[in-house]
C-alpha positions in Angstrom: 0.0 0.0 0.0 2.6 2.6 0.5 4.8 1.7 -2.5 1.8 2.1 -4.3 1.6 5.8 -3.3 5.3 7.0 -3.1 5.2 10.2 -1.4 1.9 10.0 -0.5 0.0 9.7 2.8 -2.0 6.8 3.4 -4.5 6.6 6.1 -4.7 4.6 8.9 -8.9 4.0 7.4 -7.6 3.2 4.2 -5.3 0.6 5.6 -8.3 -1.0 7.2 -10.4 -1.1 4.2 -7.6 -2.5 2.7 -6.4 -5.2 5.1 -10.2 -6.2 6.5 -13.0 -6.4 5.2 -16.3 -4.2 6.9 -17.3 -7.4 8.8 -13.9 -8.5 10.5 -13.6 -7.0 14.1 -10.3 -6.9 14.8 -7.6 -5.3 17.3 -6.5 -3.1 14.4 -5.2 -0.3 15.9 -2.8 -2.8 18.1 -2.0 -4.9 14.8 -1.1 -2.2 12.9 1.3 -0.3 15.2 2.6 -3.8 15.3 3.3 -3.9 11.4 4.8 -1.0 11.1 7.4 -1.0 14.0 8.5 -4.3 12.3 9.0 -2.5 8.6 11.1 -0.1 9.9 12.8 -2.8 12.2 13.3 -4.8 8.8 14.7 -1.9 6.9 16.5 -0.5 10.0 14.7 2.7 10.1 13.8 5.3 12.9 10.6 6.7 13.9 12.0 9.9 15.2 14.5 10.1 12.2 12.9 8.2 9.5 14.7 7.8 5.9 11.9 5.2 4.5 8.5 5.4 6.7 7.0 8.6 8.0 4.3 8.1 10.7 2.2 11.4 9.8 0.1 12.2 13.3 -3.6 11.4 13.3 -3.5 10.5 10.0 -1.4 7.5 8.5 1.8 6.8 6.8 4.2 8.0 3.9 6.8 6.2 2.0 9.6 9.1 1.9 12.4 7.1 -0.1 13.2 7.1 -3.4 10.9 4.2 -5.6 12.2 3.1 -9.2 9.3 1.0 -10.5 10.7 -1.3 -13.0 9.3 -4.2 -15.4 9.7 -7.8 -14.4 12.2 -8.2 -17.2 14.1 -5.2 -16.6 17.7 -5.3 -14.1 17.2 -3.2 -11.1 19.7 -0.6 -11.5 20.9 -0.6 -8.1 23.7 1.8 -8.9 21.0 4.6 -8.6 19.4 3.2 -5.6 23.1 2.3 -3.8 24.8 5.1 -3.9 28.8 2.6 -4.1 31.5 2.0 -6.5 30.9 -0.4 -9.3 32.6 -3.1 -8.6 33.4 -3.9 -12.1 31.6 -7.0 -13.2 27.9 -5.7 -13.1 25.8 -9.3 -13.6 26.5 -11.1 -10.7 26.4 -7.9 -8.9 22.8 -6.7 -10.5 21.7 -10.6 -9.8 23.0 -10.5 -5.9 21.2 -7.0 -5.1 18.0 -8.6 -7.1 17.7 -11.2 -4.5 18.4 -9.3 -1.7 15.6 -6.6 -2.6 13.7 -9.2 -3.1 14.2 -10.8 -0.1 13.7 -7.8 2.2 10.4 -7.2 0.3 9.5 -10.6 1.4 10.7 -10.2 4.9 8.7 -7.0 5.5 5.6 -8.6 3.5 5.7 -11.9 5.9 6.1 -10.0 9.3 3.0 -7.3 8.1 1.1 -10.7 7.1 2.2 -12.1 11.1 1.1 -9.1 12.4 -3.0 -9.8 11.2 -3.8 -11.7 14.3 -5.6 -14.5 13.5 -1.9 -15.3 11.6 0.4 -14.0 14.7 2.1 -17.2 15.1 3.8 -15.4 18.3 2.6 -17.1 21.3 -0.2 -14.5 23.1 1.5 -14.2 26.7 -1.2 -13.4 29.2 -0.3 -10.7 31.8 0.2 -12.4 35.3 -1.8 -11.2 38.4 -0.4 -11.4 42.0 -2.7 -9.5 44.7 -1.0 -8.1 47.5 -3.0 -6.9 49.9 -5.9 -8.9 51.6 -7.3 -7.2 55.0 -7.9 -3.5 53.7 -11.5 -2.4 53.0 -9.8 0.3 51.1 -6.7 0.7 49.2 -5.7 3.7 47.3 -2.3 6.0 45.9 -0.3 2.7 45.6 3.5 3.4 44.1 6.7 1.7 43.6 10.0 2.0 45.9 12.6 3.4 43.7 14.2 -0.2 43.5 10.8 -1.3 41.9 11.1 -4.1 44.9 8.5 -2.8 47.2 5.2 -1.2 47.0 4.0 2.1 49.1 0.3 2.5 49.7 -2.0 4.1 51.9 -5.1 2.4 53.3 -7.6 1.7 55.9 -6.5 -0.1 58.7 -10.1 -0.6 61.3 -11.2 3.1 61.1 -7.8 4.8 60.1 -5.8 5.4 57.1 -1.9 4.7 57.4 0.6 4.1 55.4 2.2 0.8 54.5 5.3 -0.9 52.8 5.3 -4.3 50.9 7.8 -6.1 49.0 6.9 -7.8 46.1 7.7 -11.6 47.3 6.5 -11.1 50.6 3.3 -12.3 52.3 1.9 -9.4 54.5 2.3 -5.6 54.9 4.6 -3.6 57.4 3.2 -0.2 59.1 5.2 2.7 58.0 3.6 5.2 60.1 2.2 8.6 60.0 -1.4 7.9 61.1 -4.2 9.5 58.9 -1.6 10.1 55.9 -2.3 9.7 52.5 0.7 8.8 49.8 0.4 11.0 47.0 4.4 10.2 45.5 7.7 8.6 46.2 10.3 10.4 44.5 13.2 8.3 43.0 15.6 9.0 46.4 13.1 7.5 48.1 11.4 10.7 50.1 7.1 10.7 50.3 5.2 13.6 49.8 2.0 12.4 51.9 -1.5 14.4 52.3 -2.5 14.5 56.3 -4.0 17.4 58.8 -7.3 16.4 56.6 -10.6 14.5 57.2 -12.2 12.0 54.4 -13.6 13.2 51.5 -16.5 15.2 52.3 -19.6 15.5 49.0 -20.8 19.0 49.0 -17.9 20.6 50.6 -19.2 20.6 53.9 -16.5 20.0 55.9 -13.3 22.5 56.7 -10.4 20.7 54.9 -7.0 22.0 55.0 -5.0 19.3 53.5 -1.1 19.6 54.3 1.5 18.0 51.9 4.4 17.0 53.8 7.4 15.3 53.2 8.4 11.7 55.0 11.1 9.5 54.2 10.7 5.5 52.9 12.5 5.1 56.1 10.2 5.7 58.4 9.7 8.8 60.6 7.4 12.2 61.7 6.9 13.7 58.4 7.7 17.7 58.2 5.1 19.7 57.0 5.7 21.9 53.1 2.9 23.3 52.3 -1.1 23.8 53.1 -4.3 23.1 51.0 -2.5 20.9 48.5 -5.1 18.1 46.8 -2.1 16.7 44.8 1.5 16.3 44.1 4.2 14.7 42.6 8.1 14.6 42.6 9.8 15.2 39.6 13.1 12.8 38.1 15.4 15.6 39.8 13.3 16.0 42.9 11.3 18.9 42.6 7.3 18.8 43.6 4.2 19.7 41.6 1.1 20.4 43.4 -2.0 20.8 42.8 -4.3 22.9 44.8 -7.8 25.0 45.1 -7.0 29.2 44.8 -9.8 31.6 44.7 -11.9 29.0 43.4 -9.9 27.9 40.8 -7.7 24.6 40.9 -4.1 25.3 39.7 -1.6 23.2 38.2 2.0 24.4 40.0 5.9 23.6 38.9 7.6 24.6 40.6 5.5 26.0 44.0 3.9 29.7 42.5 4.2 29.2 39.0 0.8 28.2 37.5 1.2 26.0 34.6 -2.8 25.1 34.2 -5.7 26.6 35.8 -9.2 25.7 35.7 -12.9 26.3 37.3 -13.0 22.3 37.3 -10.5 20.3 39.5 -7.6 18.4 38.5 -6.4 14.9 39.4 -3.2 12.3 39.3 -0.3 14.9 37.9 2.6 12.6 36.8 5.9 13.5 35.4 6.9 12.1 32.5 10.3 10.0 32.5 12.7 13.0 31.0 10.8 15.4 33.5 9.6 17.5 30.5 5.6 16.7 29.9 3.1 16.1 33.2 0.4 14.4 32.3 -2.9 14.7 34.7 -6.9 14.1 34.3 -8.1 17.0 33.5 -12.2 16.7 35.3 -14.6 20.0 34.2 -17.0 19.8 37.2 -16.1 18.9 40.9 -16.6 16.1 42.2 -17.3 14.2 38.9 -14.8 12.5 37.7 -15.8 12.5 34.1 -12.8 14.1 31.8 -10.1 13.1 29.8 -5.9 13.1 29.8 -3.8 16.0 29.6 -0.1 17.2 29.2 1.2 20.5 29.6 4.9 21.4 29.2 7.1 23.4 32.1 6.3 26.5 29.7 2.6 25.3 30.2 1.8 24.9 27.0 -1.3 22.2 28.0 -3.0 19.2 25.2 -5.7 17.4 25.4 -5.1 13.8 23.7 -7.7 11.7 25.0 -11.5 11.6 24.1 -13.9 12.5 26.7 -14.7 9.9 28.9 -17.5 9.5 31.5 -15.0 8.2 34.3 -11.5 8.5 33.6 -9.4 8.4 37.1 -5.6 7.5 37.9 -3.2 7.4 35.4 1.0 7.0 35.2 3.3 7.1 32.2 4.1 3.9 30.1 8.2 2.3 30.8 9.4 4.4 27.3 7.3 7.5 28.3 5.9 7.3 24.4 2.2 6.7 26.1 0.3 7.9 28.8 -1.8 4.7 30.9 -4.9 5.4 32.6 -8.1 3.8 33.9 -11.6 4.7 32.3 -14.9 3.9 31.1 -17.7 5.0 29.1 -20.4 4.0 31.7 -20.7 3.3 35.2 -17.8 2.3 37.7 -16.3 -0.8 35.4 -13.4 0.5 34.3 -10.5 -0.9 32.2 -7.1 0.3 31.6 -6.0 2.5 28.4 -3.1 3.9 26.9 -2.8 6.9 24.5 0.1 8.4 22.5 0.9 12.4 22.9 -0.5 12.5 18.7 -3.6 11.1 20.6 -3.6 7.2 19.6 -5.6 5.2 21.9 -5.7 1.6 22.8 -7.1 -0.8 25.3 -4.7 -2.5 27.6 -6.7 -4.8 30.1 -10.2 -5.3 30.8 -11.4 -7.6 33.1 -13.9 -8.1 35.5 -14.7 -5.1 38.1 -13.2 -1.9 38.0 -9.5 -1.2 37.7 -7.5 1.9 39.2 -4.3 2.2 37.6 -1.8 3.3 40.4 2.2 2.8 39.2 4.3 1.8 36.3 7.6 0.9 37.0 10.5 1.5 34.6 10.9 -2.0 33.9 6.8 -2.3 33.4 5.3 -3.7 36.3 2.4 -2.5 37.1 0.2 -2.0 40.4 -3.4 -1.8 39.9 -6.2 -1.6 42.5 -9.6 -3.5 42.2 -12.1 -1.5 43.4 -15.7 -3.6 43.5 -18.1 -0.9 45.0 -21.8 -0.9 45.3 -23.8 2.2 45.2 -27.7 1.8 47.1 -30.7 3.8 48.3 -33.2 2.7 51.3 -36.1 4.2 52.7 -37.9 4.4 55.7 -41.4 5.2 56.5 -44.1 5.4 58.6 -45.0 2.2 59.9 -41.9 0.8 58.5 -39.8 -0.5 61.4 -37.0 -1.2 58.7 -35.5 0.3 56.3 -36.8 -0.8 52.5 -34.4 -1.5 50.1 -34.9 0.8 46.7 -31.7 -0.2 44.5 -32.2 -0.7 41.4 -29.1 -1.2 39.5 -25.7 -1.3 40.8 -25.7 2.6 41.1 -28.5 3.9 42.4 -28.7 7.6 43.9 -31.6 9.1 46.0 -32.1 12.7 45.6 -35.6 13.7 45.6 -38.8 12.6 47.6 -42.8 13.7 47.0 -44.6 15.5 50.2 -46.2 12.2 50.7 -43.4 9.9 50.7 -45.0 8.1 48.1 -42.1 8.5 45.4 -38.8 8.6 45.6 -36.4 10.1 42.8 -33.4 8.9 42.2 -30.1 8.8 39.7 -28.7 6.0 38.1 -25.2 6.2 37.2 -24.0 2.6 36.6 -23.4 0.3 33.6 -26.5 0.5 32.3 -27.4 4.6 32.9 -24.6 5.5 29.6 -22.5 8.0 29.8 -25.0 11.0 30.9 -26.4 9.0 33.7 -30.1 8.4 33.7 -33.6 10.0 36.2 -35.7 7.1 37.7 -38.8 7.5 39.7 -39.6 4.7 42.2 -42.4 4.2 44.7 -41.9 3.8 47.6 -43.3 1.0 48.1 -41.0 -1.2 46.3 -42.8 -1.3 42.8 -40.6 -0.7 39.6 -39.0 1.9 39.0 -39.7 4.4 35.7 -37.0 5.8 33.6 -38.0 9.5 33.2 -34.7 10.5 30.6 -31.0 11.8 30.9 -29.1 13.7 33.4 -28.1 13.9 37.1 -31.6 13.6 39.4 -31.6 16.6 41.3 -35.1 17.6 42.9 -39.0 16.6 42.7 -41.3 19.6 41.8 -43.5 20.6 44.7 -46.1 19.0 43.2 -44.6 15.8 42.4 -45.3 16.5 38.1 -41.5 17.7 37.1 -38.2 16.5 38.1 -35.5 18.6 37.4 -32.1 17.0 35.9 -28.6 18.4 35.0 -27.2 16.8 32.0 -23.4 16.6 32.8 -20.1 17.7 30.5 -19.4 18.3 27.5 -23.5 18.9 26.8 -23.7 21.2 30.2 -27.8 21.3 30.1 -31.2 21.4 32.1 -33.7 19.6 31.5 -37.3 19.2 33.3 -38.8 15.6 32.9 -42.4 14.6 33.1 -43.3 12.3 35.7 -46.2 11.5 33.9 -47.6 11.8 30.5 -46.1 15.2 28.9 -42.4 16.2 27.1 -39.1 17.2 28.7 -38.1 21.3 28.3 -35.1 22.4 28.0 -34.2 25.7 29.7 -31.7 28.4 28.5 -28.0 28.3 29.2 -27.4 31.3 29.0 -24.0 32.1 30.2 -23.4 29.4 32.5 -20.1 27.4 31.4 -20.8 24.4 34.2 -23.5 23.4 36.1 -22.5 21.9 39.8 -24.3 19.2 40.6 -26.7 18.0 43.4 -27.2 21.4 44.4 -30.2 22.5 42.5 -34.1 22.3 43.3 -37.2 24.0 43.2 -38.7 27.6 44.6 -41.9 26.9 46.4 -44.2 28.0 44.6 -43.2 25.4 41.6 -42.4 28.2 38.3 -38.5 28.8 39.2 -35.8 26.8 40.2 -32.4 27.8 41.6 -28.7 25.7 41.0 -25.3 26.0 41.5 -23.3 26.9 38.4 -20.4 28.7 37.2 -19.5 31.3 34.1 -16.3 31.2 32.6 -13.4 32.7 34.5 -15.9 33.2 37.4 -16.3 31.2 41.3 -19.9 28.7 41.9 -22.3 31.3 43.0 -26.3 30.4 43.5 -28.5 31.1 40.1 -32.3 31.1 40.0 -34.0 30.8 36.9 -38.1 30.7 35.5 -39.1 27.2 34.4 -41.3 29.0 31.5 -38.6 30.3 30.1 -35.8 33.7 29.9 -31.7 33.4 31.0 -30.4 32.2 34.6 -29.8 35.5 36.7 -27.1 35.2 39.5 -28.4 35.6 43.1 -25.4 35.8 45.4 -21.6 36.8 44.9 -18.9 34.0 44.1 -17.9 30.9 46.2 -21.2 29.6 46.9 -20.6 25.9 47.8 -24.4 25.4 47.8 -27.6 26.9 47.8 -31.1 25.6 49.5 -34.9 27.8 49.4 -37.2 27.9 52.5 -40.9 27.3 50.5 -41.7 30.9 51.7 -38.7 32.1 49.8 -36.0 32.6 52.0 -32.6 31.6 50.2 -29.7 29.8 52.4 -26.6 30.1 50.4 -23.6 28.6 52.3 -20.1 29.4 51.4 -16.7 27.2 51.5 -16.1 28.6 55.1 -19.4 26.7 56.4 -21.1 30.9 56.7 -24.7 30.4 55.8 -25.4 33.8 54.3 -29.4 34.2 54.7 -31.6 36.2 52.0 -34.8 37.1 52.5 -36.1 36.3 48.7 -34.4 35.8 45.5 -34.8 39.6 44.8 -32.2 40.8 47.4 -28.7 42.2 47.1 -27.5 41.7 50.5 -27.7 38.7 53.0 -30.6 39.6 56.0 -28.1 37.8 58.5 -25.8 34.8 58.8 -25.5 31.9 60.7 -23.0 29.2 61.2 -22.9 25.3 60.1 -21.1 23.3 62.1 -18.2 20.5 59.8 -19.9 18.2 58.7 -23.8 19.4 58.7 -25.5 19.5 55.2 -28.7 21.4 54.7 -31.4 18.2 53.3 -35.0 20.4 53.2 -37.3 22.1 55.0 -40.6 21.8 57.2 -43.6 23.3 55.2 -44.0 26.2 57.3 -40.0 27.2 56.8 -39.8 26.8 60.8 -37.4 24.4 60.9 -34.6 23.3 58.6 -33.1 19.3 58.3 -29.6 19.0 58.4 -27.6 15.5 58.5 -25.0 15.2 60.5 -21.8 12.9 58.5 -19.9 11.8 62.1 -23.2 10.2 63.8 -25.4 9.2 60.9 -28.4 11.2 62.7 -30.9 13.9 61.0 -30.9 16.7 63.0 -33.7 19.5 63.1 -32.8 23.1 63.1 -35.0 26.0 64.3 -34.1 28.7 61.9 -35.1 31.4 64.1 -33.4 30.4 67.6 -30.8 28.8 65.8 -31.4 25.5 68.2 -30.6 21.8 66.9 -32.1 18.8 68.3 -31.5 15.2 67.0 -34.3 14.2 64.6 -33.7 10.8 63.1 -31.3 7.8 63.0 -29.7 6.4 59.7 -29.6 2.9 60.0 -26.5 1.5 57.9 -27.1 -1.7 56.3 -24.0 -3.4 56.7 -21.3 -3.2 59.2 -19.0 -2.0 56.4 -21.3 0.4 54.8 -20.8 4.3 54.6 -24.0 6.5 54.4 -23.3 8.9 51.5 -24.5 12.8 53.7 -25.7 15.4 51.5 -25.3 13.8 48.2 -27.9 11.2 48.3 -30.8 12.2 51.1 -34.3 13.1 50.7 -36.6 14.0 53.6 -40.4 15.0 53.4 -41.6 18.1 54.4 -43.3 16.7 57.6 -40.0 15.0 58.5 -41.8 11.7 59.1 -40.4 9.8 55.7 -36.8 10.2 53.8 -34.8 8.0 51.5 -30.9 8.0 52.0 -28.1 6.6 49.7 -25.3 4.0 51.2 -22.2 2.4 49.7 -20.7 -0.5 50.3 -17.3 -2.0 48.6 -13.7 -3.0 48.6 -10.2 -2.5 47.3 -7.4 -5.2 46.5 -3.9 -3.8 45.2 -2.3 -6.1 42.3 0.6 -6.4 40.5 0.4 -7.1 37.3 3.5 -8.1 34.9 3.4 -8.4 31.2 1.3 -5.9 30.3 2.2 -3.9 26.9 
């Protein structure tokens, strides 16, 4: 194909056409990297310095040498391909160089034809799996020791988080220390930067967080404290540290500490130096705390590209042994995800899949690999009057709660596993048990107060509102406007049912609260920036609490300034209110309890229990909780799960 175009590009889909036929599924984007690394390793070319084959990015291949296309009778004059003395007697010479073109053209057609894989006659190796860890219900930030002998990782140990050591042939796990870290690197001397000084994460922000990176040697040791509100971090080949952390509400990409290489309104996840120390890669997520996005590098000039597709999950990720690919783990739907690798020109391929989902945590330069299984089980229960148990209301594997009807009849909910795609999907169940009803698209956010509407955010790239029917009728679509991202479960309904308020951000601006008419016009802002969340009394009073846990009260949607402020102590999220706007329902994350708040005296009192449904379950506060106005029904959302590390050899 490329003799037959000297010169010429030819295109990765015209190779295909070629080579298979429409109805032959095939690995061809694996089988044809294959073919042509063999050419040039038959004709002792260079990719990076080619003198025969030119890869030509996102596009295909050119043949750049010179081609003399001769007759089958005619000698090859090799004198003008060989650029030599004569060496006198030209037949035997002109016969000798025959063969041997010949015989390279055969060579490089037989090791193209080996590369087709039903014809591969080499043997297909299977990666080996060896699990390391076996009494952690959670594993996570797993990395190699500079030797590539041992493992680092930080898990839970009973109700803690620590940090532990492993060697690859050993049996069991040895305590490193420093109670509540989390790893976030091991640099190649051997030094951690660990995360600590910081509670779980919390949905919602509402929780004060003031995560510390510190530094802590492989040996053991306090570690010594570098710098504060750092989500990120990773060492570079000649020791240096990139962070990543929230400013002004903006999350910024920083090498070294103070110069911004990447900013953005979204959040940013898993920066990783490339092997020379000139690219970081990192996951590059448009709304917090989604992790939908796709794979970035940006140079120490921060020059920043994109060269993954947009994926619904994409999280973790580490560069291949060569540094020519960047790994990661992702999926198009739900929490099953498998293990990818894509080129800087933006080639992508699938390197395992099995079952479960995969976290891709280390590469090691000589290509061993530590992955995490992570098999976690999203589920929503509700309980009732009369009910002295909770009922059990999952549906699929993935199943939110987020909205409830006055009567606790209904319960809305979000679907975000497998089976939801990759813009999740808005389910109505009773509360009885009966099925459940798809109502369309989106994130599930809130239940009109009559019960006929449910109002769903269609997540990144499409960025959208949407109103679905609960019964007979069509979904509407409200205006954009100028919102770039919509933040989601923090959006619901104004009492009296014709406008709703969200969450949402405009480019190169902080979350502030919006409120907008369901009939139609543009979403107008209602408070200043760094709003983490927004709730409305039904007589219209708007709460509107910021990252510093100040609830800044307004007395409609109409007013400029707050009428007072009041105080949320960590961990209490706003959930709804009674009828009468007396009282607001907060849930408390540390003691799984409902607490009522008088909004007037500012008194709490202790409400309801949450019952958890497994010993090892954690009830998901804030994001995921539903309560009637009468406080006598409410559906909550659990999850339940576990992490294995693994190492994996022969993957490539």
């Amino acid at each position: 194909m490329l003799l037959k175009y000297p010169g010429k590009v030819v295109t990765r889909e015209e190779l295909r056409e070629s080579v298979w036929p429409q109805d032959t599924f095939v690995d061809f984007d694996h089988a044809l990297n294959t073919a042509v690394k063999k050419i040039r390793a038959a004709l002792g070319d260079d990719a990076d310095n080619p003198r025969f084959l030119e890869t030509v990015p996102r596009r295909g291949y050119r043949f750049i040498a010179p081609i003399l296309p001769v007759s089958a009778s005619e000698p090859i004059p090799v004198a003008a391909m060989v650029s030599r003395p004569s060496l006198g007697r030209e037949t035997p010479y002109r016969f000798f160089a025959s063969v041997g073109v010949l015989a390279v053209v055969l060579a490089v057609l037989g090791l193209a034809w080996k590369a087709v894989p039903w014809h591969r006659s080499d043997p297909y190796e299977p990666p080996e799996f060896q699990r390391l860890t076996f009494d952690f219900s959670d594993v996570d930030k797993a990395r190699f020791t500079p030797d590539g002998a041992s493992a680092v990782f930080s898990a839970v140990s009973g109700n803690q988080r620590q940090l532990f050591t492993q060697r690859l042939d050993a049996q069991s796990s040895q305590l490193l220390g420093a109670p509540g870290a989390r790893l976030l690197s091991v640099s190649r001397a051997g030094d951690l930067a660990v995360q600590h000084g910081s509670l779980e994460s919390i949905p919602l922000g509402f929780e004060k967080r003031v995560p510390v990176l510190a530094r802590l040697s492989l040996g053991g040791g306090a570690p010594r404290d570098l710098l504060t509100n750092v989500d990120a971090a990773d060492w570079s080949p000649d020791g240096g540290l990139a962070v990543v952390r929230e400013m002004k509400g903006k999350t910024r990409l920083e090498f070294p500490v103070g110069k911004v290489l990447y900013e953005t309104t979204g959040w940013i996840e898993s920066p990783r130096f490339s092997p020379r120390g000139d690219l970081i890669a990192f996951l590059d997520h448009p709304v917090r705390p989604d992790d939908r996005g796709s794979v970035a590098v940006v140079d120490l000039s921060g020059k920043k590209k994109t060269i993954s597709r947009f994926w619904e999950s994409v999280t973790a990720l580490a560069w291949s042994p060569n540094g020519e690919e960047v790994w990661f783990s992702s999926t198009y739907s739900g929490v099953s995800r498998a293990l990818y690798a894509v080129t800087l020109s933006g080639q992508e391929r699938r390197l395992l899949s099995v079952a479960g989902g995969l976290l891709l945590e280390d590469v090691s330069r000589d290509g061993k690999v530590l992955i995490a299984q992570n098999n976690e089980q999203i589920g929503m229960r509700y309980l009732g009057p009369g009910l002295k148990e909770p009922r059990e209301l999952s549906w699929h594997n993935f199943s939110i709660a987020a909205g409830i009807s006055e009567d606790g009849k209904k319960i809305l909910f979000g679907e975000e596993g497998e089976n939801s795609g990759p813009s999740y999907q808005v389910d109505l169940r009773p509360s009885d048990g009966s099925a459940a009803v798809v109502l369309g698209e989106g994130v599930a956010e809130a239940l009109s107060p009559d019960g006929n509407w449910a109002l769903s955010i269609v997540p990144a790239p499409n960025d959208q509102i949407l109103l679905l029917p609960t019964g007979p009728g069509n979904p509407k679509t409200l205006e954009r406007g100028a919102i770039e991202h919509y933040e989601f479960m923090r959006a619901g309904w104004f009492g009296d049912g014709k406008s709703i308020f969200f969450v949402g951000r405009e480019a190169g601006h902080g979350p502030r609260c919006y409120v907008q008419n369901v009939d139609g016009g543009q979403p107008r802002a209602m408070t200043p920036e760094g709003i983490a969340y927004c709730t409305v009394a039904p007589g219209g009073k708007v709460l509107a609490v910021t990252d510093e846990l100040r609830g800044l009260v307004y007395a409609s949607s109409a007013s400029a300034t707050p009428e007072r402020e009041i105080r949320l102590n960590p961990g209490e999220v706003p959930i709804g209110w009674t009828k009468d706007s007396r009282y607001l329902y907060f849930t408390d994350m540390k003691g799984n309890k409902i607490l009522r708040y008088e909004f007037r005296t500012g008194r709490r009192e202790p409400w309801k229990d949450i019952p958890s449904p497994a010993p090892m379950a954690v009830i998901k506060h804030g994001l995921g909780l539903a309560i009637t106005p009468d406080g006598q029904s409410y559906a909550y959302t659990y999850s339940t799960g576990h992490s294995n590390l693994y190492l994996v050899r022969g993957l490539r």
